[in-house]
Every structure is written in structure tokens, then in C-alpha cells.
C-alpha positions as CSV (number, residue, x, y, z in Angstrom):
1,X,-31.7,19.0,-21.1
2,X,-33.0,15.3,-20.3
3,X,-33.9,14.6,-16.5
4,X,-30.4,12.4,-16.3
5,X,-28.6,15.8,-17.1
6,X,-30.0,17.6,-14.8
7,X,-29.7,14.7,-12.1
8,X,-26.8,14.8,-12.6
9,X,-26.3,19.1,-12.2
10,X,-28.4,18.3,-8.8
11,X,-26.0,15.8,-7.9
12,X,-22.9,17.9,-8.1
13,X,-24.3,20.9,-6.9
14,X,-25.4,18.6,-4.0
15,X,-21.6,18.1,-3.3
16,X,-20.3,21.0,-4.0
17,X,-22.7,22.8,-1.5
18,X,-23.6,20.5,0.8
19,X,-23.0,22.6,3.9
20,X,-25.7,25.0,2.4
21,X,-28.0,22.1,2.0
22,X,-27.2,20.8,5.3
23,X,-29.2,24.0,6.8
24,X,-25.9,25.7,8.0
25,X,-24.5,29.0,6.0
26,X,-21.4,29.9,5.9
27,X,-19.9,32.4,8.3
28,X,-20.6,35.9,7.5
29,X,-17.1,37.5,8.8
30,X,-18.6,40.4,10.5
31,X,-21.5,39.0,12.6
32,X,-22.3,35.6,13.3
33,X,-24.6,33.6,11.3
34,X,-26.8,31.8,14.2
35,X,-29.9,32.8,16.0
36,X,-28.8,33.6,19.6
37,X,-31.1,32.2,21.8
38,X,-31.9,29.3,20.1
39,X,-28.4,28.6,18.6
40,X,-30.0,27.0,15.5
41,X,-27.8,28.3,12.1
42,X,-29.9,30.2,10.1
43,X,-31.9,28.6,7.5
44,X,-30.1,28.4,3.5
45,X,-32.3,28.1,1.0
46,X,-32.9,24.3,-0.4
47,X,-31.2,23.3,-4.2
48,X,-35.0,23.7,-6.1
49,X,-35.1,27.5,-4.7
50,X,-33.3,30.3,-6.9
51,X,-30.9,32.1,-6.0
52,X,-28.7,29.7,-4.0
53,X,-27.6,31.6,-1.3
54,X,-28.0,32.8,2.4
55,X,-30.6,35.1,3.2
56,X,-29.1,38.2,4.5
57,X,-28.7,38.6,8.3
58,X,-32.6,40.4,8.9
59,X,-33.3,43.2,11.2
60,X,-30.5,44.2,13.4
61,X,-30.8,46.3,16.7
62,X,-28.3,48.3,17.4
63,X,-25.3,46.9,15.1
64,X,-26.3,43.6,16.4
65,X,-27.3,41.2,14.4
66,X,-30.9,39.7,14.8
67,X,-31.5,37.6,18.6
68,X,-28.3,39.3,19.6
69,X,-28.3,42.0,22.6
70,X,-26.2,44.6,22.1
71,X,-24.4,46.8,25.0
72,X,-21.7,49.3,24.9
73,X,-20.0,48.1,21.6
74,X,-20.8,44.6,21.5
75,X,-23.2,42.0,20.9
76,X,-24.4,39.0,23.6
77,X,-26.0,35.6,22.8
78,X,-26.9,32.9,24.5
79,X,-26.8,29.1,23.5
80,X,-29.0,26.8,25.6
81,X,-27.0,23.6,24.1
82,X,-24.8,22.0,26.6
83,X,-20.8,21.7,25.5
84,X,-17.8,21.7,27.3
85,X,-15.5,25.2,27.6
86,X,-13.2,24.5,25.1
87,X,-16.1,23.6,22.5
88,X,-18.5,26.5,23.9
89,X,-15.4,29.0,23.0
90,X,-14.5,26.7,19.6
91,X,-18.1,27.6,18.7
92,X,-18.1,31.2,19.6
93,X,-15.3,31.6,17.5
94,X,-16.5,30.0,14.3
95,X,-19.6,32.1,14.2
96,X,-17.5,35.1,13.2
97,X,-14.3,37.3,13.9
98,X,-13.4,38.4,17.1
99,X,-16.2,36.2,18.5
100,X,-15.5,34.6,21.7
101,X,-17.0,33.3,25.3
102,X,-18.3,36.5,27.0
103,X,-16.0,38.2,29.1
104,X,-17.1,41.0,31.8
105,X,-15.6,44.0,32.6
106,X,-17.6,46.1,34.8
107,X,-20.7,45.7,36.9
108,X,-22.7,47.7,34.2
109,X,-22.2,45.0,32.0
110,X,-22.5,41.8,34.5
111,X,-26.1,43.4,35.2
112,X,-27.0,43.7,30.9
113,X,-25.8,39.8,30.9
114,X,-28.0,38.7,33.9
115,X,-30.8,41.0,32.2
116,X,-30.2,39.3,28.9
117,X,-30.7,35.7,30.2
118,X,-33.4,36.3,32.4
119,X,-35.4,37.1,29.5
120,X,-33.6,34.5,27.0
121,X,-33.9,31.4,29.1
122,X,-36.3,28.7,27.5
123,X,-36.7,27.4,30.7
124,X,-38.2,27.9,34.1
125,X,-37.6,27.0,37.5
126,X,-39.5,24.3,38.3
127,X,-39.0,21.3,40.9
128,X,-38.5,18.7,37.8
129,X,-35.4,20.7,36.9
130,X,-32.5,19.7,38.9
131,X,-30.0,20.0,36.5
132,X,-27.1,22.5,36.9
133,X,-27.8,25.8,35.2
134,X,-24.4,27.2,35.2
135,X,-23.6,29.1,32.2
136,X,-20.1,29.4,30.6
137,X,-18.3,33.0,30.5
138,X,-15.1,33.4,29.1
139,X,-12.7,33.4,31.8
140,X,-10.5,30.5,32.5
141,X,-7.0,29.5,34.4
142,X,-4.7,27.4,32.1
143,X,-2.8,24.3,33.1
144,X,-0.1,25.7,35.7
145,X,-1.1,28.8,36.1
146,X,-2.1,30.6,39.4
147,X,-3.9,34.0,37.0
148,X,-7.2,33.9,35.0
149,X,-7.5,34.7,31.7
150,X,-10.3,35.6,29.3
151,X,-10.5,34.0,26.1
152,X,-10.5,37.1,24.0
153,X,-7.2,38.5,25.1
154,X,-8.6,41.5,27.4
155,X,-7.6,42.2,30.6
156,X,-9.2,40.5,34.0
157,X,-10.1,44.3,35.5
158,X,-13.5,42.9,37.0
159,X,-14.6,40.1,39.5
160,X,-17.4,38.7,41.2
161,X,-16.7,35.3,42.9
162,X,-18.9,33.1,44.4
163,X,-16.0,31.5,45.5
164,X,-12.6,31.1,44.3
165,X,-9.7,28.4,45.3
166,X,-6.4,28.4,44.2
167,X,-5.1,25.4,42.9
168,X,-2.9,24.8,39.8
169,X,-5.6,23.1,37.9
170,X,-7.0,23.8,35.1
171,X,-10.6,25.3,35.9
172,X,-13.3,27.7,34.2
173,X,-15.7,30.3,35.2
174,X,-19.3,30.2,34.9
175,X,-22.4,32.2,36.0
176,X,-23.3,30.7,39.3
177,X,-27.0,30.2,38.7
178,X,-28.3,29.6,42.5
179,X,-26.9,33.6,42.7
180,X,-29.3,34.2,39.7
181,X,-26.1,34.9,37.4
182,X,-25.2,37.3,39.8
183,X,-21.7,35.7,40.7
184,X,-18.8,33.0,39.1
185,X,-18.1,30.2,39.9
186,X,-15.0,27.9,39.3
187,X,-16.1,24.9,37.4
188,X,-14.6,21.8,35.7
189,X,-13.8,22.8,32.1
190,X,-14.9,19.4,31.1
191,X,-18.7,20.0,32.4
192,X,-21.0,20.7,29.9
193,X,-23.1,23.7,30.0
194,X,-25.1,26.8,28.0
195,X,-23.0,29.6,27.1
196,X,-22.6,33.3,26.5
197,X,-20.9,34.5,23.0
198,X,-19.9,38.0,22.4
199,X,-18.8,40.5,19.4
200,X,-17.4,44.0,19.2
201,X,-19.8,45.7,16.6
């Protein structure tokens, strides 16, 4: 084969897998395919490496897969990049099935969260850093609606309110971080902010 030939195989295999060569895999259906934490896709090999593929998803602790923290069933990760609600959630659920904005259901698992990103924040407090720290959870009111919701479909059986005001707007919960993650608060869904994703194992 002449080197126009084979330009020409790099070319089209270029196209054809561009998403590959783009440094973002596709979605594995089981368990996302992002390192939580740092929310950077993991890493294809480029076109001049054999085989063409994803590496498989490396060590996993507890069912989880790796940068993930795993408690009672399901796996936790946090992104440090800023979106709004609706595009945290869209993001959750294109890393995998049944992958959504966390949602909390007991004090037990509140506490694992708050544990999770004390020791996954790639920040510290400092007097520079002014910036809101809020982190997104799942929970949200829709348009018109006096009852919160969380994204994944379960049932709103725990609370812990900084404050919440009842108005027919649309709003969204986060972590309230001057309560060091400790309580929600009710936020604009527009806001940009980290998030939390979650997975049932």
C-alpha cells in the first residue's frame, strides 16, 4: 500500500471515529465512562495505536467504577466543572443508565456525600476564593408546582433545609456550602455550579 492509500484509510477512520480521537469514549452502559473527581472522559487510544478501542474501566472498589465512591448500592462522583441544573443532570445521564444528579435519602447517606467531597474537593478555603461553592443535588421543583422532585424518579422521604420558600417558581436544591454540605439550599436552576452524579451498582 502507497502512503496516499493509507492517507486516505487514516482519513476515513478519522471520520468515522472521530469521537474516539477526540479523547471521549463512548458510553459504557453500565458505569460511566468519566473519572469522577476530575470529570475528564477517559482517555481512547490515538489512530497510530492498535487495537482501537477504549481501555477497559480499571480497578473498581466496591462495584464502582474507578474515582467513584460507592455507598449502600450506588456509586457518587463529583464534577468540579460549573454547569447549570438542567446540564449537570443532562450530563449525569449521558455517562450511563440510570445515572442521574444525586439524590438523598437518609442522613447515613447525606453524611457519605459530605465525606466524599471533603476529601474530593480540588480546592481549599482560602480568602482569594469568594466564589459560591454550592454543589448541585438532584432535587428540584418544576414550573408550577408547590412539591419537590428528584431527578431519578425516587421518592422525597429525606430533608435537610437550610431554608426553604414556597413560591411557584422553578428552583433547585444544592449543598449549601457555608453549612459544609451539611444542609440544601434553594437555588436558581440557571446558576452554574459543581455537581454530584450517582449510579445504582
Amino acid at each position: 500500500m502507497d502512503w496516499r492509500s493509507y492517507w486516505g484509510l487514516c482519513l476515513l477512520g478519522g471520520l468515522l471515529l472521530a469521537p474516539s480521537l477526540q479523547g471521549e469514549c463512548p458510553p459504557r452502559r453500565r458505569q460511566p465512562r468519566v473519572s469522577a473527581g476530575t470529570g475528564q472522559p477517559c482517555r481512547c487510544p490515538l489512530a497510530s495505536q492498535r487495537p482501537l478501542r477504549c481501555p477497559p474501566a480499571g480497578e473498581e472498589r466496591a462495584g464502582c467504577a474507578k474515582g467513584w465512591f460507592p455507598f449502600d448500592g450506588r456509586c457518587y462522583g463529583f464534577f468540579p466543572q460549573e454547569l447549570s441544573w438542567r446540564r449537570a443532570e443532562g450530563f449525569c445521564q449521558r455517562l450511563g443508565t440510570r445515572t442521574h444528579l444525586a439524590s438523598i435519602h437518609s442522613e447515613e447517606e447525606h453524611q457519605a456525600i459530605i465525606s466524599m467531597l471533603a476529601s474530593s474537593q480540588p480546592y481549599s478555603d482560602s480568602e482569594e476564593e469568594e466564589a459560591d461553592d454550592e454543589v448541585w443535588i438532584g432535587l428540584h421543583r418544576p414550573l408550577g408546582r408547590r412539591n419537590w422532585e428528584w431527578s431519578d424518579g425516587t421518592k422525597m422521604d429525606y430533608g435537610s433545609w437550610y431554608r426553604e420558600v414556597f413560591s411557584r417558581r422553578r428552583a433547585c436544591a444544592a449543598l449549601e456550602d457555608t453549612t459544609d454540605f451539611a444542609t440544601w439550599d434553594i437555588e436558581l436552576c440557571s446558576d452554574r455550579k459543581p455537581f454530584i452524579c450517582e449510579y445504582r451498582i
